[in-house]
C-alpha positions as CSV (number, residue, x, y, z in Angstrom):
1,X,0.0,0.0,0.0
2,X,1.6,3.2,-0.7
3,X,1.2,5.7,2.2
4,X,-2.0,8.0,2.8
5,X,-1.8,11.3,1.1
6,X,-2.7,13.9,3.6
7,X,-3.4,16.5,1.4
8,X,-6.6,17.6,2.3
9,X,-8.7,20.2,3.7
10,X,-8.0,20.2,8.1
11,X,-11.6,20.7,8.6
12,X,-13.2,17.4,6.7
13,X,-15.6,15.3,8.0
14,X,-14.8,12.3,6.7
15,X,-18.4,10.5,6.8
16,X,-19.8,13.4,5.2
17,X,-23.6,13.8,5.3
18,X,-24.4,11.7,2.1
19,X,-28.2,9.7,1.8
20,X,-26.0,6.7,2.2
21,X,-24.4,7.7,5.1
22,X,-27.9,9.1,6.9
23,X,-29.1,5.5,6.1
24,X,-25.9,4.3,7.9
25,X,-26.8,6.3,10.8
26,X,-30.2,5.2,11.5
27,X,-29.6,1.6,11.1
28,X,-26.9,2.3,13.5
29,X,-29.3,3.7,15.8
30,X,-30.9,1.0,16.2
31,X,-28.1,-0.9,17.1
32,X,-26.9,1.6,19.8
33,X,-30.3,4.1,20.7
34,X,-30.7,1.2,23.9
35,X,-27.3,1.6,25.4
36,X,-27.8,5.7,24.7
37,X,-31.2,5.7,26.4
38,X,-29.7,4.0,29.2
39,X,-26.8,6.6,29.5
40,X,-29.2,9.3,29.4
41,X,-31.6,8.0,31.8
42,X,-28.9,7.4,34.4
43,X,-27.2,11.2,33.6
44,X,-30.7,12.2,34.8
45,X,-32.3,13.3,31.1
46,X,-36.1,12.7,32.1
47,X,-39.8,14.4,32.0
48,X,-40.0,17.9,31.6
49,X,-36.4,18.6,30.9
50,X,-35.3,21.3,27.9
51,X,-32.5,19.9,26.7
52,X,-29.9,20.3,23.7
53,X,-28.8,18.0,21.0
54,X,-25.2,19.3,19.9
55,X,-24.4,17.9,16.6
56,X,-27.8,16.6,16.0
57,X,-27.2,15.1,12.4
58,X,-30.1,13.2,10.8
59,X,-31.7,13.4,15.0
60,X,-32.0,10.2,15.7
61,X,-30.1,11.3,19.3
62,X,-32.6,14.1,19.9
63,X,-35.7,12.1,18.7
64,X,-34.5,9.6,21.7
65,X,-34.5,12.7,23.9
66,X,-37.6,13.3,23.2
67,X,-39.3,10.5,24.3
68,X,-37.4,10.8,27.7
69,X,-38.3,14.1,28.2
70,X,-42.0,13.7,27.2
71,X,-44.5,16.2,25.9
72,X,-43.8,18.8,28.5
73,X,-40.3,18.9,27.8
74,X,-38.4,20.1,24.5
75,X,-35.5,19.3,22.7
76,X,-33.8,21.3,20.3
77,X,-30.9,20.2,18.0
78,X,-28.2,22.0,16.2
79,X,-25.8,20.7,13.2
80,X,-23.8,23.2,11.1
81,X,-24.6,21.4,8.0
82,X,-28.0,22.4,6.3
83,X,-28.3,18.6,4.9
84,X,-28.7,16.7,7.8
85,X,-30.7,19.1,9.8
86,X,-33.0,19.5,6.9
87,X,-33.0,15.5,7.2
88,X,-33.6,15.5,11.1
89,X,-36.7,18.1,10.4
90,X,-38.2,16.3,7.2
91,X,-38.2,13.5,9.7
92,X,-39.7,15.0,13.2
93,X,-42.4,16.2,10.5
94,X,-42.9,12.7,9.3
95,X,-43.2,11.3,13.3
96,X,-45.3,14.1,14.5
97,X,-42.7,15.4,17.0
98,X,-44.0,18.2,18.4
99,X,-41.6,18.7,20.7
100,X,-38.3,18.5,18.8
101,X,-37.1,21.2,16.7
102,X,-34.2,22.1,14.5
103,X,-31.4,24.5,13.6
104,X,-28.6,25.7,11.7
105,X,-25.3,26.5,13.6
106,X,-22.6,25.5,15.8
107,X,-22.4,25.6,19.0
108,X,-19.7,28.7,19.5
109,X,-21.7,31.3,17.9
110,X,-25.2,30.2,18.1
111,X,-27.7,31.9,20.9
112,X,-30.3,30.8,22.5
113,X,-33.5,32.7,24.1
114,X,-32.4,31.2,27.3
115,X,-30.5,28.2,29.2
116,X,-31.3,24.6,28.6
117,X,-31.6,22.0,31.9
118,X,-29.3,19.4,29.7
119,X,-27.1,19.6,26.5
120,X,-26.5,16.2,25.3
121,X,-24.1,14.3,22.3
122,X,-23.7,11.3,20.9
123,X,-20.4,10.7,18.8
124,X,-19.5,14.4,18.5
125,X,-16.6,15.7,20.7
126,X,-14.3,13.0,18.4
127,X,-14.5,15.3,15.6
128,X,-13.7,18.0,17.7
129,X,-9.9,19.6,17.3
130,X,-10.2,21.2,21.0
131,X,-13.1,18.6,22.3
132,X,-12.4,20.6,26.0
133,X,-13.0,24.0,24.2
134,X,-16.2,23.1,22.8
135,X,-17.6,21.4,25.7
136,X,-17.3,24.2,27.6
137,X,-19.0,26.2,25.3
138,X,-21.8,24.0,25.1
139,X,-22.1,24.0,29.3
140,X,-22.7,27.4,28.8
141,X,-25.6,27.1,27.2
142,X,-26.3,24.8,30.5
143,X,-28.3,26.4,33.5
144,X,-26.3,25.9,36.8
145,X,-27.5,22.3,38.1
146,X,-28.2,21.3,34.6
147,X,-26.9,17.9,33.2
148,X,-23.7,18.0,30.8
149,X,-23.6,14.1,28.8
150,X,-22.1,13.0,26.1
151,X,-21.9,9.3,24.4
152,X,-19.0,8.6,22.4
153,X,-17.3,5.8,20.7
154,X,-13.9,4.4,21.5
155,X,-12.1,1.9,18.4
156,X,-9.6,0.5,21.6
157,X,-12.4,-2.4,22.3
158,X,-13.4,-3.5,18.9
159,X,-11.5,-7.5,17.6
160,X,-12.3,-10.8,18.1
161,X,-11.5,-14.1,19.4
162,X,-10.1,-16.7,17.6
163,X,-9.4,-14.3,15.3
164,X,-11.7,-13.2,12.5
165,X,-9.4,-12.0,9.7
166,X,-11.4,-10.1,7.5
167,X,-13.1,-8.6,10.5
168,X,-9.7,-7.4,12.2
169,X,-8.2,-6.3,9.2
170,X,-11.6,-3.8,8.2
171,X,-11.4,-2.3,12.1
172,X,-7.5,-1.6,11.6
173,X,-8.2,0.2,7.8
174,X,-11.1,2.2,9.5
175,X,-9.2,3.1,12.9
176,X,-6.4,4.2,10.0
177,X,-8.7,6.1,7.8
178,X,-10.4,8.1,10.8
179,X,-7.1,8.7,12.0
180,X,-5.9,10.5,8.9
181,X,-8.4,12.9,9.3
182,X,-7.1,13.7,13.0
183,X,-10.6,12.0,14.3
184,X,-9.9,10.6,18.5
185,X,-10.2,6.8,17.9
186,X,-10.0,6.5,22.3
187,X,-12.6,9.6,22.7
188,X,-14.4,7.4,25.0
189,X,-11.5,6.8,27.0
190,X,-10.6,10.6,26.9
191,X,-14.0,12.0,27.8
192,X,-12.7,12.1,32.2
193,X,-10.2,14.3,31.0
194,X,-12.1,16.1,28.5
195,X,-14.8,17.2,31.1
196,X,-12.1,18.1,33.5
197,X,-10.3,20.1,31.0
198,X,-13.2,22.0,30.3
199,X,-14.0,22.6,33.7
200,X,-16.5,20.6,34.7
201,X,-16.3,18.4,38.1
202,X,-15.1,15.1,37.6
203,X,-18.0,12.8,35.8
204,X,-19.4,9.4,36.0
205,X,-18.8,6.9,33.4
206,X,-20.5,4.0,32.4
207,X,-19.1,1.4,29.4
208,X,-21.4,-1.0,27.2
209,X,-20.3,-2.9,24.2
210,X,-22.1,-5.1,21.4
211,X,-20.8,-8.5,21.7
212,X,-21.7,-11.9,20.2
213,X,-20.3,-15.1,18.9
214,X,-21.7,-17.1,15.7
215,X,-24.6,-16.1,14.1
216,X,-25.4,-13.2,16.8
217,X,-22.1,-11.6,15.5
218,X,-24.2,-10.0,12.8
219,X,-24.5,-6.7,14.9
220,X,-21.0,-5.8,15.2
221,X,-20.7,-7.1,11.6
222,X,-22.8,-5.2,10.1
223,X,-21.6,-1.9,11.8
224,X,-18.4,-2.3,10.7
225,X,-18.9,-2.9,7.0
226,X,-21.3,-0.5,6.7
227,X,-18.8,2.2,8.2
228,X,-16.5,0.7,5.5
229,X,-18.6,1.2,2.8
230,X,-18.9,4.6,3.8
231,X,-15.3,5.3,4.6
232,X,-14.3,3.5,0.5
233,X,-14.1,6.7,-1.2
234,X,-11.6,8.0,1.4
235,X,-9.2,4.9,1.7
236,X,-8.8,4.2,-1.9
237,X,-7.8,8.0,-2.2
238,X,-5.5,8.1,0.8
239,X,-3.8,4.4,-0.3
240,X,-5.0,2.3,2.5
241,X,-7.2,0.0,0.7
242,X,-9.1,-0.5,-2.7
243,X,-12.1,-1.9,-3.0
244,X,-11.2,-4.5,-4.4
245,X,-9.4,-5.0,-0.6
246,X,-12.4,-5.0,0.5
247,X,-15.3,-6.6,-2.0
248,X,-18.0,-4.3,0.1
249,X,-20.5,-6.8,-1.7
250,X,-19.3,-9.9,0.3
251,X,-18.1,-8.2,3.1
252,X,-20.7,-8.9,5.5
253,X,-21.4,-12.3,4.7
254,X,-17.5,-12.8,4.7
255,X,-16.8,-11.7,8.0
256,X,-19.9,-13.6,9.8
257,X,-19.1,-17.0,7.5
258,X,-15.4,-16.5,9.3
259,X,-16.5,-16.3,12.5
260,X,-19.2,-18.9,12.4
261,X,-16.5,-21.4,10.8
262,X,-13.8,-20.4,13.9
263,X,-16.7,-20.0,16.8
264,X,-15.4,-16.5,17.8
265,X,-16.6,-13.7,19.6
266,X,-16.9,-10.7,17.9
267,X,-16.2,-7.7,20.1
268,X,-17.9,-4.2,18.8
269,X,-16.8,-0.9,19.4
270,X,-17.0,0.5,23.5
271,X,-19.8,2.6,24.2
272,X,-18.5,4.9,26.7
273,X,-20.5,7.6,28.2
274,X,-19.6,10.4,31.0
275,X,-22.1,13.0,32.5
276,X,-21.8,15.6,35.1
277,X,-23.6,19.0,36.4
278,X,-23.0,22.4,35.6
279,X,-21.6,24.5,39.0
């Protein structure tokens, strides 16, 4: 493989807001809303609350928000890219959401009409160049006592045992491809020090993962060819795979016939979470 060319623009995001991509996303929900929900309900996101989705994407995040905090609560998300928030709204519309809502901006320069009880994230602050700084500035937007809690992914957990090949070799090309675009692989892992940086007092933390041998491996699976698929474009044009590497077609069905033939354990990604309150 010839080395990855770096020559690209510092601020990409490098799963870009594509329809296949939003698809990605909410099949990914799926998968991961439970462990979220669970996160939320034990930062203390519940009835009543008004609460912020930072880096709302497509919503799926702030569309579980909203069923925690009920009809007499509100959530509002925020995205700086008109696509997915378009996306997020055509869909609230679609569910009947009257209590979700939807804007345009980031979370430095946008204002509000005043505080929110909870601002909340799901794999956002890996993105982030300065994920302190911007937590910070979203606990701002946090009345004192309010809940600060973020859910975000760390690659340090994801393999299998006996090995699966095809499955190890697609987490190392993705860990590789994020990384090229300076995207925190171990942002679950950083978030204590993340909140402490930004000044925050010291949260708690809970960790889930997928996990499943044989045929229930097909979570995990799934999640990680489908991030592949995503991710092609990018690692044929940095030089860490082609797609004929890969054969996105098969992938899937390759990677679960592997670890049915071996009876391994397919471990998924760590779900980390951390949550505190704003002094």
């Amino acid at each position: 493989m010839n080395s990855p060319n770096r020559d690209r623009p510092s601020d990409a995001y490098v799963l870009g807001h594509s329809a296949r991509e939003i698809d990605r996303l909410t099949a990914q929900a799926r998968l991961i809303d439970p462990i979220t929900r669970g996160f939320f309900r034990d930062a203390g996101i519940a009835a009543g609350m008004r609460v912020l989705d930072v880096g709302c994407g497509a919503g799926d995040v702030a569309f579980l928000a909203a069923e925690l905090v009920g009809s007499t609560g509100e959530v509002v998300g925020i995205d700086r890219v008109p696509a997915a928030v378009e996306a997020a709204a055509a869909r609230a519309m679609a569910m009947s959401l009257g209590n979700v809502s939807f804007r345009v901006g980031d979370a430095a320069s946008i204002t509000f009409e005043r505080p929110f009880d909870a601002a909340i994230g799901r794999y956002v602050l890996q993105f982030q160049s300065d994920p302190a700084t911007m937590l910070r500035t979203v606990a701002a937007r946090v009345r004192s006592g309010g809940v600060i809690v973020f859910h975000e992914i760390d690659h340090g957990g994801v393999g299998s045992f006996p090995s699966v090949p095809t499955y190890d070799r697609c987490c190392r090309w993705v860990i590789e491809t994020l990384r090229s675009h300076d995207t925190e692989t171990r942002m679950g892992t950083k978030l204590h020090s993340t909140f402490v940086g930004a000044g925050l007092p010291a949260p708690s933390m809970r960790l889930e993962a997928l996990i499943g041998g044989g045929p229930k491996a097909s979570d995990c699976v799934h999640l990680v060819s489908d991030l592949v698929g995503t991710l092609l474009p990018e690692m044929e044009r940095l030089g860490i795979a082609t797609a004929a590497d890969i054969g996105l077609e098969t992938l899937a069905q390759r990677m679960s016939d592997e670890a049915l033939a071996s009876s391994s354990l397919i471990f998924g990604h760590w779900q980390i979470a951390a949550w505190s309150r704003v002094q």
